[in-house]
N, C-alpha and C positions, 0 to 999 in steps of 0.2 A: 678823325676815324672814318672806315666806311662802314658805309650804313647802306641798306637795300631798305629805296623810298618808295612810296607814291603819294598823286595828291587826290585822284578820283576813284571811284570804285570801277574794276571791269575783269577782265582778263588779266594771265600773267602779263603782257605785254602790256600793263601799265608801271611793271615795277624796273626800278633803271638802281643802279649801286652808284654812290654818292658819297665825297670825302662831306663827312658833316663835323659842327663843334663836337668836342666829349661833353657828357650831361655833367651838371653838377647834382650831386643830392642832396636834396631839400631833407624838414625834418622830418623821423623817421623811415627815412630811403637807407640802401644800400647799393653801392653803383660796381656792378659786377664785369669784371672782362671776363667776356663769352666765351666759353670750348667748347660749346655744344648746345644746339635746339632743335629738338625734335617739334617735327610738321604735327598738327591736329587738324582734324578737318574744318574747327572753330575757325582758323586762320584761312582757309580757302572761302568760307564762307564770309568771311570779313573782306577778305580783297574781291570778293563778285558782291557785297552789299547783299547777299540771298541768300537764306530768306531777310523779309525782312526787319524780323528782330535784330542782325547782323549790322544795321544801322544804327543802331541804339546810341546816342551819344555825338551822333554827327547824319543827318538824315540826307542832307546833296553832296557831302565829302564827309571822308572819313577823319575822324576826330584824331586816329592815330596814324602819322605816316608809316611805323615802321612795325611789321608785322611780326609775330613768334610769341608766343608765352613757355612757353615750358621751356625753361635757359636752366643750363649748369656752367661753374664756371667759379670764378677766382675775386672774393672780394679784393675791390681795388679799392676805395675810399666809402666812409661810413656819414649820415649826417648826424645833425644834432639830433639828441636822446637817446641814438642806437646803441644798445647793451648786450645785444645776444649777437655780434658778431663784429669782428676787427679785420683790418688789411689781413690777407695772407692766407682767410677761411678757403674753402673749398665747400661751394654751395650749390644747394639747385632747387628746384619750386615750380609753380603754376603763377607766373606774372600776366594773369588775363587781365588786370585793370589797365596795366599799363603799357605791356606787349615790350615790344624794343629788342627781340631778341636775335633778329636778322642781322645784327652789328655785329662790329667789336666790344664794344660796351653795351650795357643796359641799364636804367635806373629802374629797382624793384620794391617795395614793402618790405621792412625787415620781418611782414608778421607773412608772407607769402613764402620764404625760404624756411629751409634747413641745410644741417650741416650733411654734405654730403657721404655717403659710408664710403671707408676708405677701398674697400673690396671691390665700388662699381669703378668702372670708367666713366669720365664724364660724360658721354656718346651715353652709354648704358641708362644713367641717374637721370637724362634730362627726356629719356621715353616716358617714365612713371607719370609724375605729378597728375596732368590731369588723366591720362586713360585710366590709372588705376586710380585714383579717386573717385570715377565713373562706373568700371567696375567693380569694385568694393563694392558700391550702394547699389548697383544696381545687382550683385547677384545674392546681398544680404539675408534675402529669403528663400535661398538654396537651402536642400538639405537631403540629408541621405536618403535615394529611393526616391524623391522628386525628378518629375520630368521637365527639362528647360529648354529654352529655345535662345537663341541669340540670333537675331537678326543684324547683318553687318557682321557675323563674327570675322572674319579675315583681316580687319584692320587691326590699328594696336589696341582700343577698348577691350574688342572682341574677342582678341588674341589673351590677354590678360584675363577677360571676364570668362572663356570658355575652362582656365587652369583653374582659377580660383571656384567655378561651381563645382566642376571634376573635385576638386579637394574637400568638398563639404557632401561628398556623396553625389550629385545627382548624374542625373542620365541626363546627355547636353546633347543638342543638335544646333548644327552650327548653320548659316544659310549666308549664302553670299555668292558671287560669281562664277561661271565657271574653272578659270583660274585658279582660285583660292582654294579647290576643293582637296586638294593632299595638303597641301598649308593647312587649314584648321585639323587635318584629323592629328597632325602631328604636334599640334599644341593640343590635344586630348579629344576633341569630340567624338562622342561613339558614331553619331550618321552627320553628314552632311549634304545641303540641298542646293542646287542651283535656281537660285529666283526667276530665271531665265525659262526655266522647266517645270519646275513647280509652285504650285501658290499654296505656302502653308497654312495659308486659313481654309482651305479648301479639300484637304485632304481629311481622311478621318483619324487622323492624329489628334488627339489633345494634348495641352501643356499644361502645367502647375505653375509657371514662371517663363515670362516671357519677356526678355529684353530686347527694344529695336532703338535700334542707335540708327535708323534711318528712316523714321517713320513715312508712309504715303498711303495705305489705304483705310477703311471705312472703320468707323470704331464697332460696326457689326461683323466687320471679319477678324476684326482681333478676337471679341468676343465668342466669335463660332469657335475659334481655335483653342480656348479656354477652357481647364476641366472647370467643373464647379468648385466655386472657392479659389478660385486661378486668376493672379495677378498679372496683369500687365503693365508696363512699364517704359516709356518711350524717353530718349533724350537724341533731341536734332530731327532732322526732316523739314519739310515745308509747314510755312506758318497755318494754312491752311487745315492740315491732318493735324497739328498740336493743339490747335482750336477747336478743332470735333472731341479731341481725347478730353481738353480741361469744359467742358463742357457738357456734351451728349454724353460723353464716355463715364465720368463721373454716376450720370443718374442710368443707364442702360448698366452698370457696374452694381448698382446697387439693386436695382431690379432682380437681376440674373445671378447674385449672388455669386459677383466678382469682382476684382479691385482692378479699375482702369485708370489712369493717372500720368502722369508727367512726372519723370525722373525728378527730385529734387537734389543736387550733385552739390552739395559742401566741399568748401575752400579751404586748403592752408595744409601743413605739413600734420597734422595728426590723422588726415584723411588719405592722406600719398605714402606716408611713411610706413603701415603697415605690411604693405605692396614692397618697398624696400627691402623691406628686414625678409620677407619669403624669398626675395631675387638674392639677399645674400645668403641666405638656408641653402641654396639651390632646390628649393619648392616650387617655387615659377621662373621661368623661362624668360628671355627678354630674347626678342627677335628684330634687329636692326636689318631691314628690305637692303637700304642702299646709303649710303651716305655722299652730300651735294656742298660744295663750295659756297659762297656769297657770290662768287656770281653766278648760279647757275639755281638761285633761289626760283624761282621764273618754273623751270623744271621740279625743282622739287613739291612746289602746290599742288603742279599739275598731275603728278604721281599721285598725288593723295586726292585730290580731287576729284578725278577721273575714274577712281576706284581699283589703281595697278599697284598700290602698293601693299605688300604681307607683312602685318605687322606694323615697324615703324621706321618715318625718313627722320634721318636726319641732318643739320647742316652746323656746318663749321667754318669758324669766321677764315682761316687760313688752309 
């Protein structure tokens, strides 16, 4: 099969496409041919090793050669114990333990998939799993009349977490590039900021709910930007500013009489699937930027990487 490998951590230009064996699965796997996997920024940050939580598993090479988790696609063979799905399913998930999703094949967790809804494409089904189990949790304590902030909205998190607040009531500001700024107003956001121009810990805005899906500065400018009783909430960024948040952030949080913390983002289809069923409602929106072959995986990290893509990439084994 091809498969899009590496064996060190760096640049796209360490990843080369490569005829490899097909996997067998072991027990409790499910071994899926690919239609579709959508880029997260988890995967760029696995193939540059940074931060360096991103090593996790493999500290001088990367434990896993072949990048992607969020795969939909076509169960092709099942191992021993598997009971909730046979040849022939149509499935999709968050396979970050395992990744594999730059193939043609993937071997997955049967406890990591569902059954795909037949209304999405597989393009469409393999954007969820992890952004919208990202934002589910992270916009849970929206509500009507709250004011939010999304930091990174323009990406697929963002794109997802700015509908999903909008749908619980609040008043959303989205903040991201210049670029992006008609992109988020058109997935709902009432204002949007260019981080470029403005520093919104610095303005006299405050927030009730703040999510940064790209964390980097001080956990006293989060906290300025905070009303009272104003939770923050961060997932990704440099290991550096996650370290101030699970720490400083915590007791300055308790001090000031706010909740500072590190996203805690739960796995597996009861946490993706909700997100599902409102993209089959036509309640939220599913925004695919651009869609990238296997060999032109190289490009499509870089798009998400670099911060050019709205919403989400996807790639396709053919």
């Amino acid at each position: 099969m091809k498969a899009v490998v590496r064996d060190r951590y760096g640049w796209p230009d360490v990843l080369r496409l490569e005829d490899v064996p097909v996997p067998s699965p072991r027990a409790g796997q499910v071994r899926v041919k690919v239609a579709a996997t959508s880029v997260n920024l988890s995967d760029w940050e696995s193939l540059r090793g940074w931060p360096a939580y991103a090593r996790i598993g493999g500290l001088r090479s990367p434990a896993l050669r072949t990048l992607g988790s969020d795969i939909a696609g076509v169960v092709d063979e099942v191992g021993e114990g598997v009971s909730r799905f046979r040849a022939g399913d149509e499935v999709y998930g968050d396979n970050l333990a395992l990744m594999g999703g730059f193939a043609e094949y993937a071997l997955a967790p049967e406890s990591a998939l569902a059954l795909k809804p037949s209304q999405l494409t597989f393009a469409e089904a393999s954007t969820i799993p992890q952004a919208g189990a990202i934002a589910v949790r992270g916009t849970e304590k929206a509500m009507a009349g709250s004011r939010v902030l999304i930091n990174g909205a323009g990406g697929g998190s963002g794109a997802f977490a700015i509908q999903l607040a909008k749908r619980l009531g609040a008043q959303v500001t989205g903040v991201d590039n210049a670029m992006k700024q008609d992109f988020m107003r058109s997935m709902g956001a009432d204002e949007v900021v260019d981080y470029a121009k403005v520093d919104f810990t610095r303005t006299t805005r405050r927030y009730d709910l703040i999510l940064d899906l790209v964390a980097s500065r001080s956990v006293f400018a989060y906290r300025r930007a905070l009303t009272s009783g104003g939770t923050y909430r961060c997932v990704g960024g440099s290991v550096r500013a996650l370290l101030r948040v699970l720490t400083v952030g915590s007791v300055v949080g308790r001090v000031t009489g706010r909740s500072i913390g590190v996203l805690v983002v739960k796995q597996g289809p009861p946490h993706f699937e909700p997100v599902a069923d409102l993209c089959v409602a036509g309640d939220v929106r599913i925004h695919i930027d651009r869609t990238f072959a296997l060999d032109e995986v190289s490009a499509a990290l870089a798009r998400v990487g670099e911060g050019r893509a709205l919403g989400k990439v996807i790639v396709v084994p053919t």
